[in-house]
PASEBA-1860 file (N, C-alpha, C; in nm, 3 decimals):
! residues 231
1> XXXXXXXX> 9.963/4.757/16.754/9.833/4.792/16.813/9.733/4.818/16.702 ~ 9.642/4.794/16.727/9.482/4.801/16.657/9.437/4.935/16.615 ~ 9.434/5.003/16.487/9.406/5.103/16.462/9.299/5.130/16.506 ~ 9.192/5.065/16.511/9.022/5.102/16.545/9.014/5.058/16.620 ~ 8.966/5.065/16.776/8.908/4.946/16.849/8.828/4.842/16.849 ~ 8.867/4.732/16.835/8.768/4.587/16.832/8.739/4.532/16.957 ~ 8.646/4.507/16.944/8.594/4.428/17.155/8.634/4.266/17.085 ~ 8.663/4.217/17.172/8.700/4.055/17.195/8.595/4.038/17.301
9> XXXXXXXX> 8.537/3.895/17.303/8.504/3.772/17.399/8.547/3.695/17.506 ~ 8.605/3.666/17.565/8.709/3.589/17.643/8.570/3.531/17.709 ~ 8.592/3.413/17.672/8.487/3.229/17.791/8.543/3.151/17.804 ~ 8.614/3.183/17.918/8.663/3.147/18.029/8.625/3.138/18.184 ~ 8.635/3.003/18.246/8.567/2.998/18.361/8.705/3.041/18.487 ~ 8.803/3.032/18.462/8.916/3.037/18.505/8.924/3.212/18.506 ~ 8.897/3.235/18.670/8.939/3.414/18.665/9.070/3.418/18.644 ~ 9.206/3.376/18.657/9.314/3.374/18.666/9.360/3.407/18.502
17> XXXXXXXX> 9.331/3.307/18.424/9.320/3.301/18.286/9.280/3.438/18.252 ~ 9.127/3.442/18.292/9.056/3.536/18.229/9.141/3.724/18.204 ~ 9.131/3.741/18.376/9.247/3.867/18.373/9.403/3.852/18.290 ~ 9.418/3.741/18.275/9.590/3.751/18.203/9.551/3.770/18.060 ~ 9.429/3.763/18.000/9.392/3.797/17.879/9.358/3.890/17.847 ~ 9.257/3.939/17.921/9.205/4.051/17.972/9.325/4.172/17.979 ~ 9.416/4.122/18.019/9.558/4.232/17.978/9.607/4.220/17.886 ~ 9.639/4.117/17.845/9.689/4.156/17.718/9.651/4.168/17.600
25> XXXXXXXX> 9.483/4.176/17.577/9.388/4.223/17.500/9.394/4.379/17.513 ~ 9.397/4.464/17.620/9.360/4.549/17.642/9.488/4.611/17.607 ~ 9.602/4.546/17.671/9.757/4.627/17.610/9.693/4.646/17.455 ~ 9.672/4.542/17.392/9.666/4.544/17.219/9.591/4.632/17.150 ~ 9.500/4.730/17.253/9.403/4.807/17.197/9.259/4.773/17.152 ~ 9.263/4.672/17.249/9.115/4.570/17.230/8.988/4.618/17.373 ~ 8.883/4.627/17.365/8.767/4.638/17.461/8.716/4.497/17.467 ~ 8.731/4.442/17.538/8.748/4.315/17.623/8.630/4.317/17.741
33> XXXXXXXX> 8.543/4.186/17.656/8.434/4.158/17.761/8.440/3.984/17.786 ~ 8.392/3.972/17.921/8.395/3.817/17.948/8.291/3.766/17.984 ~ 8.297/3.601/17.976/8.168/3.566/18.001/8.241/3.414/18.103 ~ 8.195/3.409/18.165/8.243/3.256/18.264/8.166/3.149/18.232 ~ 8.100/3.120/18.117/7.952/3.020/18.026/7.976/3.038/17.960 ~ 7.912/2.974/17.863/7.875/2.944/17.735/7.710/3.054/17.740 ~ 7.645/2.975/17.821/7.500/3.015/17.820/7.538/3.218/17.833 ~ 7.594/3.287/17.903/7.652/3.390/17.905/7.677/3.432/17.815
41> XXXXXXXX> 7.786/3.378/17.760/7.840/3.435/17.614/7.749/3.438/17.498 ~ 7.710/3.349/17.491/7.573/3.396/17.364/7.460/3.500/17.406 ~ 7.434/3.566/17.484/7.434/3.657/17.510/7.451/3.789/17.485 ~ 7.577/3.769/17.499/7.689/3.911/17.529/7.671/3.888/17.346 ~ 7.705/3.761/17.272/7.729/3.796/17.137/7.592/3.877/17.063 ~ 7.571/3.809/17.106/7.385/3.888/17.038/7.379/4.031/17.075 ~ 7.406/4.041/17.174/7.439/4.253/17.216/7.522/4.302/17.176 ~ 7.632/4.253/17.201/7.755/4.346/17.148/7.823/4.282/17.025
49> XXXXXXXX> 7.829/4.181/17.001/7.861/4.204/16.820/8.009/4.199/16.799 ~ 8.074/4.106/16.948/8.242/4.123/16.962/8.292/4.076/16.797 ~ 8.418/4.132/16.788/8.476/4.058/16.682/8.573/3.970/16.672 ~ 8.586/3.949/16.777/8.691/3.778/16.804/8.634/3.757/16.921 ~ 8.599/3.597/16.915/8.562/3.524/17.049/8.699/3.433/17.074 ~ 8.740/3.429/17.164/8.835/3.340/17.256/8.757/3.195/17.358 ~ 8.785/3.117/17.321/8.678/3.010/17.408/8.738/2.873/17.455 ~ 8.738/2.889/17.551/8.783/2.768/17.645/8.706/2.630/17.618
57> XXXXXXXX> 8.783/2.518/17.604/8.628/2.402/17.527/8.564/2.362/17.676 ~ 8.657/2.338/17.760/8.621/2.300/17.938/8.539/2.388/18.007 ~ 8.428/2.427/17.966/8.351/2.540/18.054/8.222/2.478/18.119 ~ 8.169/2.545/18.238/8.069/2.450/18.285/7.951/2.505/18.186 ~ 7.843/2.363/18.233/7.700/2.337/18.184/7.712/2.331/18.021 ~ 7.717/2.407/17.895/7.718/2.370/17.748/7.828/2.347/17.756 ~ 7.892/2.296/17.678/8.063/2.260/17.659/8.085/2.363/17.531 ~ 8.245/2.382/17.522/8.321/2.468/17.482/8.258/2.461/17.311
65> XXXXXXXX> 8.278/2.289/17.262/8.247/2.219/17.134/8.081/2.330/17.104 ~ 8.001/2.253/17.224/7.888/2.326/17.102/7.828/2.493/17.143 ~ 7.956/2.544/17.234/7.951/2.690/17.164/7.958/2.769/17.072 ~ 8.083/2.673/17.025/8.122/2.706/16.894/8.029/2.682/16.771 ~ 7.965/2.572/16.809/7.877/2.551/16.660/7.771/2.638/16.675 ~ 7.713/2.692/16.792/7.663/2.777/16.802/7.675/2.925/16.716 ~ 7.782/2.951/16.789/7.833/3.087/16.707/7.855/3.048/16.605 ~ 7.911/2.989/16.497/7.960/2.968/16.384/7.826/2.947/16.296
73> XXXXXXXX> 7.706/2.911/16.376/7.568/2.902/16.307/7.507/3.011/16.269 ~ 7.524/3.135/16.372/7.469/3.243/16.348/7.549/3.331/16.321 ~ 7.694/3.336/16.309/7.752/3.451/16.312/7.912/3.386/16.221 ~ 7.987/3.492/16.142/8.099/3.450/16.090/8.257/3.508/16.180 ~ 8.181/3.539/16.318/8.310/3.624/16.353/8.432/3.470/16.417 ~ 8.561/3.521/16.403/8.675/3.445/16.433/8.617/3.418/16.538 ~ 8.710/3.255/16.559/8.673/3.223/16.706/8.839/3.118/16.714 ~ 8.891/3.149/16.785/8.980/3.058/16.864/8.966/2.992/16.963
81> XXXXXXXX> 9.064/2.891/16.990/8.985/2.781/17.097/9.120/2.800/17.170 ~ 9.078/2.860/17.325/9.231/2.836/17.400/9.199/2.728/17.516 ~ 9.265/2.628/17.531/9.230/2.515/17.591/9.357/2.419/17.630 ~ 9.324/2.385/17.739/9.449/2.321/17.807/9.473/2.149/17.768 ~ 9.325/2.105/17.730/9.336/2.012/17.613/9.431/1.973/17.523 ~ 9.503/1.895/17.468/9.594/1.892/17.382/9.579/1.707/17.306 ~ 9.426/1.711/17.369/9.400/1.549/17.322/9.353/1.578/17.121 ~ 9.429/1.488/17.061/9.417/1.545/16.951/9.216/1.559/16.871
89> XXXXXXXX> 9.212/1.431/16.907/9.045/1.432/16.911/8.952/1.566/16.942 ~ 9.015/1.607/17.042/8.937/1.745/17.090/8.985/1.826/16.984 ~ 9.080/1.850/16.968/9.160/1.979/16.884/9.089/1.954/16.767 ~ 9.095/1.856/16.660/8.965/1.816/16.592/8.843/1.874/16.560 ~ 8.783/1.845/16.671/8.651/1.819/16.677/8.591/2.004/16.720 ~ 8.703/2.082/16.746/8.668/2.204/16.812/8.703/2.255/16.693 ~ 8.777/2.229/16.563/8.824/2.274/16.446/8.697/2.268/16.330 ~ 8.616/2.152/16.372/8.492/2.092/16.295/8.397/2.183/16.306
97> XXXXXXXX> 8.396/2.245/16.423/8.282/2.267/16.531/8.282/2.429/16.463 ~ 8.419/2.450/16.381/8.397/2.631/16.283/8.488/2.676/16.389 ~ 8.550/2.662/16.463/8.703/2.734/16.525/8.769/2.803/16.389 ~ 8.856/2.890/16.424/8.988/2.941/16.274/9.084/2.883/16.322 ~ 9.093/2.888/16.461/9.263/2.846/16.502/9.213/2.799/16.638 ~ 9.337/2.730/16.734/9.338/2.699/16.844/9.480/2.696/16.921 ~ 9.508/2.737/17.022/9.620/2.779/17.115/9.596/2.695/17.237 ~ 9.690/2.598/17.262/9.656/2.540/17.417/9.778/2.619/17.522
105> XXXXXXXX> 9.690/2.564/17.631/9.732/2.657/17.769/9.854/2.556/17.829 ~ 9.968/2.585/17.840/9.971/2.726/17.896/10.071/2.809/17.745 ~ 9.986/2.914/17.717/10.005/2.984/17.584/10.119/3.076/17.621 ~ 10.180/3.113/17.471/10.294/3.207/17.476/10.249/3.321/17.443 ~ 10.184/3.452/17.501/10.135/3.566/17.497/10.142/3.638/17.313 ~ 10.278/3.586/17.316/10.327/3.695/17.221/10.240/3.643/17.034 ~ 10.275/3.489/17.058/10.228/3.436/17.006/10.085/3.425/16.980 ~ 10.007/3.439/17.079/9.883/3.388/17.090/9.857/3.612/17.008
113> XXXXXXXX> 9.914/3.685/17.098/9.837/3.794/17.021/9.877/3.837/16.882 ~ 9.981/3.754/16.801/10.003/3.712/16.672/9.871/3.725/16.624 ~ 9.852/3.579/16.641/9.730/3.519/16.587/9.603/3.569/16.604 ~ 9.580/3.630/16.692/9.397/3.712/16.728/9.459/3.869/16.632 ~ 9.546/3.927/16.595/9.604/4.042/16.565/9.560/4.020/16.356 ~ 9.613/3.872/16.366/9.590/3.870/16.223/9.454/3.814/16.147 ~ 9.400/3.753/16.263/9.197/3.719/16.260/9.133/3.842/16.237 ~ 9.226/3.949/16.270/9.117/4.094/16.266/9.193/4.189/16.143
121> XXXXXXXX> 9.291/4.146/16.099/9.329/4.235/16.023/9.252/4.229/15.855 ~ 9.148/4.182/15.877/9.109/4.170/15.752/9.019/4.321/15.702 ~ 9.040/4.430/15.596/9.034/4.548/15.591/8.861/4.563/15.585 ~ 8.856/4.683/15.623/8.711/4.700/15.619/8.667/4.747/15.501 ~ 8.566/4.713/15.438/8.548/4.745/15.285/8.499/4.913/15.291 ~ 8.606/4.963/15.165/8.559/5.121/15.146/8.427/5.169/15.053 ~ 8.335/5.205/15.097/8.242/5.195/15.026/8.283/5.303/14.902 ~ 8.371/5.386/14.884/8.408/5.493/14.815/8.490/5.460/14.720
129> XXXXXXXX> 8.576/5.324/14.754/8.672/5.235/14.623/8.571/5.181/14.508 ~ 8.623/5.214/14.424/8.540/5.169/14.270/8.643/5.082/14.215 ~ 8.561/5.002/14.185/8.620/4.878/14.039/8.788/4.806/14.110 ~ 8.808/4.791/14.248/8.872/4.755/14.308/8.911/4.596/14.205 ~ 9.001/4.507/14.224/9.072/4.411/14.223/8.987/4.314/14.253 ~ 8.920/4.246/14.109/8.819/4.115/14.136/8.903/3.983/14.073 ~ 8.895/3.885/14.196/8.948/3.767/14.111/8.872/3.670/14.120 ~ 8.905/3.585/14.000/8.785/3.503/13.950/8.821/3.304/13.904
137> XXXXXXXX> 8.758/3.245/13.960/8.774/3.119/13.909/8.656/3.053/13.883 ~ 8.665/3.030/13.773/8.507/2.957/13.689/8.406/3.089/13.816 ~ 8.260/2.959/13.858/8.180/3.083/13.892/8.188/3.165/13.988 ~ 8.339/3.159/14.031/8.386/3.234/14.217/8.415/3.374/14.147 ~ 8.378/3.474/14.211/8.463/3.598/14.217/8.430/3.638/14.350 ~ 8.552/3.709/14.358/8.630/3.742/14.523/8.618/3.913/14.477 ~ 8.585/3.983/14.541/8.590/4.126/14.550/8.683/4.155/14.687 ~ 8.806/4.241/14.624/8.908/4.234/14.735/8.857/4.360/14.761
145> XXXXXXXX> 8.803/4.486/14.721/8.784/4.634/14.775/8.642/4.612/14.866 ~ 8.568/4.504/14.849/8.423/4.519/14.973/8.428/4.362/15.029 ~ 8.544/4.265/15.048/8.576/4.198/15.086/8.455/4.051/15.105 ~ 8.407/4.067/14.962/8.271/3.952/14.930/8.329/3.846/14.855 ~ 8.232/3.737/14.846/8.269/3.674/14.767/8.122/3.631/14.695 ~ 8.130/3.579/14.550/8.019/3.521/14.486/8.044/3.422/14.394 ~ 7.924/3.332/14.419/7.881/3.207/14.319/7.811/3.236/14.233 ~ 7.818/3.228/14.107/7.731/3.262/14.016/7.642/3.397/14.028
153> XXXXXXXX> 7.700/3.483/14.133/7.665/3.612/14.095/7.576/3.602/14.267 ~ 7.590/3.496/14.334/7.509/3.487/14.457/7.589/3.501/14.558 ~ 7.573/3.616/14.640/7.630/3.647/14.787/7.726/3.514/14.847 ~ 7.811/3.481/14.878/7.848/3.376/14.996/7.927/3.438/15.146 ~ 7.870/3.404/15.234/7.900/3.423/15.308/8.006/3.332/15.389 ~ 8.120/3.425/15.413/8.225/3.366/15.437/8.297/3.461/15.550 ~ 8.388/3.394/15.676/8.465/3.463/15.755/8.572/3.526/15.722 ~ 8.637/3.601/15.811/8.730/3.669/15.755/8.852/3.589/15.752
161> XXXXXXXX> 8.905/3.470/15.842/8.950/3.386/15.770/8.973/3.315/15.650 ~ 8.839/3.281/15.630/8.800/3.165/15.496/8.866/3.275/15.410 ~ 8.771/3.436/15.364/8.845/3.531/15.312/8.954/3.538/15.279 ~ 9.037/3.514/15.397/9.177/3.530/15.354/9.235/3.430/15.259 ~ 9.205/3.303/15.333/9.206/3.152/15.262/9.243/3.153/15.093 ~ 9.087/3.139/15.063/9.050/3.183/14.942/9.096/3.286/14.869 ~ 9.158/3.423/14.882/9.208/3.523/14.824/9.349/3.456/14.817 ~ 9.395/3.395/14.900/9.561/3.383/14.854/9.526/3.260/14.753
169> XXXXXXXX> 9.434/3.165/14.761/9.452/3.064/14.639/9.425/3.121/14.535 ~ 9.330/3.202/14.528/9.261/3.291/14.385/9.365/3.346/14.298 ~ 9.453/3.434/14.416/9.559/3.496/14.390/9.688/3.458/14.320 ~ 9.686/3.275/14.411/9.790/3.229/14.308/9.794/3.192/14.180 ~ 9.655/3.205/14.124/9.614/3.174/14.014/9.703/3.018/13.945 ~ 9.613/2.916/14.041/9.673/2.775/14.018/9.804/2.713/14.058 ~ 9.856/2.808/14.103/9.968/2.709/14.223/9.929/2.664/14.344 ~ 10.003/2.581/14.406/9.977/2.512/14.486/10.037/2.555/14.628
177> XXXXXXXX> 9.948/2.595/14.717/10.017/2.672/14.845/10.030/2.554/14.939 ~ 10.105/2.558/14.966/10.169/2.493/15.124/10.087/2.480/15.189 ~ 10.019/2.408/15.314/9.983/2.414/15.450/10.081/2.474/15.585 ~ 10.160/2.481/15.529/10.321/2.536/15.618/10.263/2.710/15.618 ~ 10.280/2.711/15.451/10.283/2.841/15.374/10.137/2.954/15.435 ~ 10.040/2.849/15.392/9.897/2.917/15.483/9.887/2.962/15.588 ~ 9.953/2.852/15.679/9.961/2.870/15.832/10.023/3.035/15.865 ~ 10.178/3.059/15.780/10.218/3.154/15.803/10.195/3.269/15.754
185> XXXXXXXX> 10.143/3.286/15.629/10.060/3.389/15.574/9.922/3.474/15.583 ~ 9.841/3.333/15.627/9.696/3.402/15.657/9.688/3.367/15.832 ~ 9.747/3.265/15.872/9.744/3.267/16.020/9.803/3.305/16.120 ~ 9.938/3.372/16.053/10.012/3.441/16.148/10.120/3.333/16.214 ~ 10.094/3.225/16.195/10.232/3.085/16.263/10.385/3.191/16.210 ~ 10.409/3.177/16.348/10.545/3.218/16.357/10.650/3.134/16.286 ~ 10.592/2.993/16.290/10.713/2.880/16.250/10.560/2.764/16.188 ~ 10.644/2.650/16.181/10.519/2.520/16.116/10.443/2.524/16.220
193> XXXXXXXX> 10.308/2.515/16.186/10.184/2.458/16.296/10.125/2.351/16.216 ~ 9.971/2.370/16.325/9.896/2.203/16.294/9.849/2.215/16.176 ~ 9.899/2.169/16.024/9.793/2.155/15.941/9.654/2.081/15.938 ~ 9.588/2.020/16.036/9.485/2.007/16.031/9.355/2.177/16.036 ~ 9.430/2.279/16.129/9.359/2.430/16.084/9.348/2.458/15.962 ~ 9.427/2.425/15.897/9.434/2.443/15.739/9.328/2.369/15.663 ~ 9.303/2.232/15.709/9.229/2.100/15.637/9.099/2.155/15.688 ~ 9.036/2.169/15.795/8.928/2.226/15.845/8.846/2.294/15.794
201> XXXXXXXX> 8.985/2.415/15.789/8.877/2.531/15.711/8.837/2.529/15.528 ~ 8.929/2.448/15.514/8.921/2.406/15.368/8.829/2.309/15.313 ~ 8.751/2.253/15.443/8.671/2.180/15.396/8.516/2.236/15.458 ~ 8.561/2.327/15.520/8.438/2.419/15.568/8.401/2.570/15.442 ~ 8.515/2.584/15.360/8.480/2.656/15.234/8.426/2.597/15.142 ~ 8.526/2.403/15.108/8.440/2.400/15.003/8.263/2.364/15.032 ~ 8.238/2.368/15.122/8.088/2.345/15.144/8.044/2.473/15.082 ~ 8.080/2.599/15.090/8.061/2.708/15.054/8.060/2.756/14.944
209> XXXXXXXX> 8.186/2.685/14.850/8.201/2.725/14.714/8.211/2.605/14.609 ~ 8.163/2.473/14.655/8.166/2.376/14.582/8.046/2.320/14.547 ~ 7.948/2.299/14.418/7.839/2.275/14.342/7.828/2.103/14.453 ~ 7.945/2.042/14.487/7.926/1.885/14.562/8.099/1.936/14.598 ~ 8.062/1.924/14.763/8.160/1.919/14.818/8.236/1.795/14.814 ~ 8.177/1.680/14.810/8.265/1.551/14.810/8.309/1.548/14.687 ~ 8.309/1.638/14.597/8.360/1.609/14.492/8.419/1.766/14.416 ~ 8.543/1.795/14.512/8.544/1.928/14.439/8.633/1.981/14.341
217> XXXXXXXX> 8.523/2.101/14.274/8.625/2.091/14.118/8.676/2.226/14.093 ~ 8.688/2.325/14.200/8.742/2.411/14.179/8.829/2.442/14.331 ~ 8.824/2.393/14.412/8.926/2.394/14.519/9.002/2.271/14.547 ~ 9.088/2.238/14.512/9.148/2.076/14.478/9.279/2.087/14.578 ~ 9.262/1.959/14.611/9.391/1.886/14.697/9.502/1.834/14.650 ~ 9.665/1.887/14.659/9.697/1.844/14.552/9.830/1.744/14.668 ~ 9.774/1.613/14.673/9.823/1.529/14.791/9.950/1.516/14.829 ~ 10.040/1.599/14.965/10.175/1.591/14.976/10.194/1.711/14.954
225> XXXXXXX> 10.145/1.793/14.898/10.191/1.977/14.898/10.110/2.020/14.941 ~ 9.962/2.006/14.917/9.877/2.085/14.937/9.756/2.140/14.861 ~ 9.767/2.295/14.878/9.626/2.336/14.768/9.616/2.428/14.673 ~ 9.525/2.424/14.556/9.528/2.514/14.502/9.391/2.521/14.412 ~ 9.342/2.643/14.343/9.208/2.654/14.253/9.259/2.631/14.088 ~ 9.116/2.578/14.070/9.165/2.529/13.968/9.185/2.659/13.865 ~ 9.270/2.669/13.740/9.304/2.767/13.666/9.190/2.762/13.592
END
């Protein structure tokens, strides 16, 4: 259970859905608000400031896809995609769209609150920690005690995902992590999942931390294993 209380999102048009989440958000120690839209839910995000959105891509009038780019435009909070979808195109394209992860229906509870459990566990920065644990590659430094990151000394704004992302490559200081390995470390995968969540967000950082993303020289692909920063 959740030391602090965090409110979640749930957009979902499906009341059935909605309440079975709705419980087991609330077992988890979560304040749980819903929206049956898209047009709704942006809304509710702009007021209340949830910290995980849950989002169905099948919802009436905006579609699920450009909710997400929505939120992901204005805001860095997690967003998972739970969707009965399993066309790979969609899964894709809802990954593109700034998703962290995605769970199709019909989901395994235990599992699914894995994964929203470890989207939030990212620590809240102590404003009272001094000279905390900075790691650094060429012009990146990662501040692990106020949970920032910077380019050349310039703010980047990044989710608490990407966060995590990035701190375990920093961390390995030039080895090469798995997509297996990621999945289960920063995403909570019980066992192998889709490495395309992995490819996604990795190409949604280096936009973030790369001088030319099509050409990047400090977050590198290392083809058949995986990833790592450069030393």
């Amino acid at each position: 259970m959740l030391l602090m209380m965090k409110t979640a999102l749930v957009v979902e048009d499906d009341p059935t859905i909605r309440m079975v989440l709705r419980t087991n958000l609330e077992n988890d120690g979560l304040r749980v608000l819903e929206a049956e839209a898209a047009e709704g839910a942006l809304v509710i995000v702009q007021d209340e400031m949830p910290d995980i959105v849950l989002v169905d891509l099948r919802l009436p009038g905006i579609h699920g896809f450009d909710l997400v780019r929505s939120l992901r435009a204005r805001s860095e909070v997690p967003i998972i995609i739970v969707t009965a979808n399993t066309d790979s195109h969609d899964v894709v394209a809802g990954l593109e769209a700034g998703a962290d992860d995605y769970v199709t229906k019909p989901f395994v509870t235990k599992e699914l609150m894995a994964r929203i459990r470890r989207q939030l566990r990212r620590p809240v920065p102590d404003a009272s920690a001094g000279g905390g644990a900075v790691l650094r590659c060429g012009p990146l430094e990662l501040h692990q005690d106020t949970c920032e990151v910077f380019r050349d000394g310039v703010k980047v704004a990044v989710s608490r995902i990407e966060f995590d992302v990035l701190q375990a490559l920093m961390g390995a200081q030039g080895r090469v992590l798995g997509r297996d390995f990621l999945l289960r470390t920063v995403w909570g995968y019980s066992n192998a999942g889709d490495g395309r969540v992995v490819d996604n967000l990795i190409y949604r950082l280096r936009g973030k931390v790369e001088a030319d993303p099509s050409r990047p020289e400090l977050l590198l692909t290392i083809r058949g294993f995986g990833y790592r920063m450069k030393a």
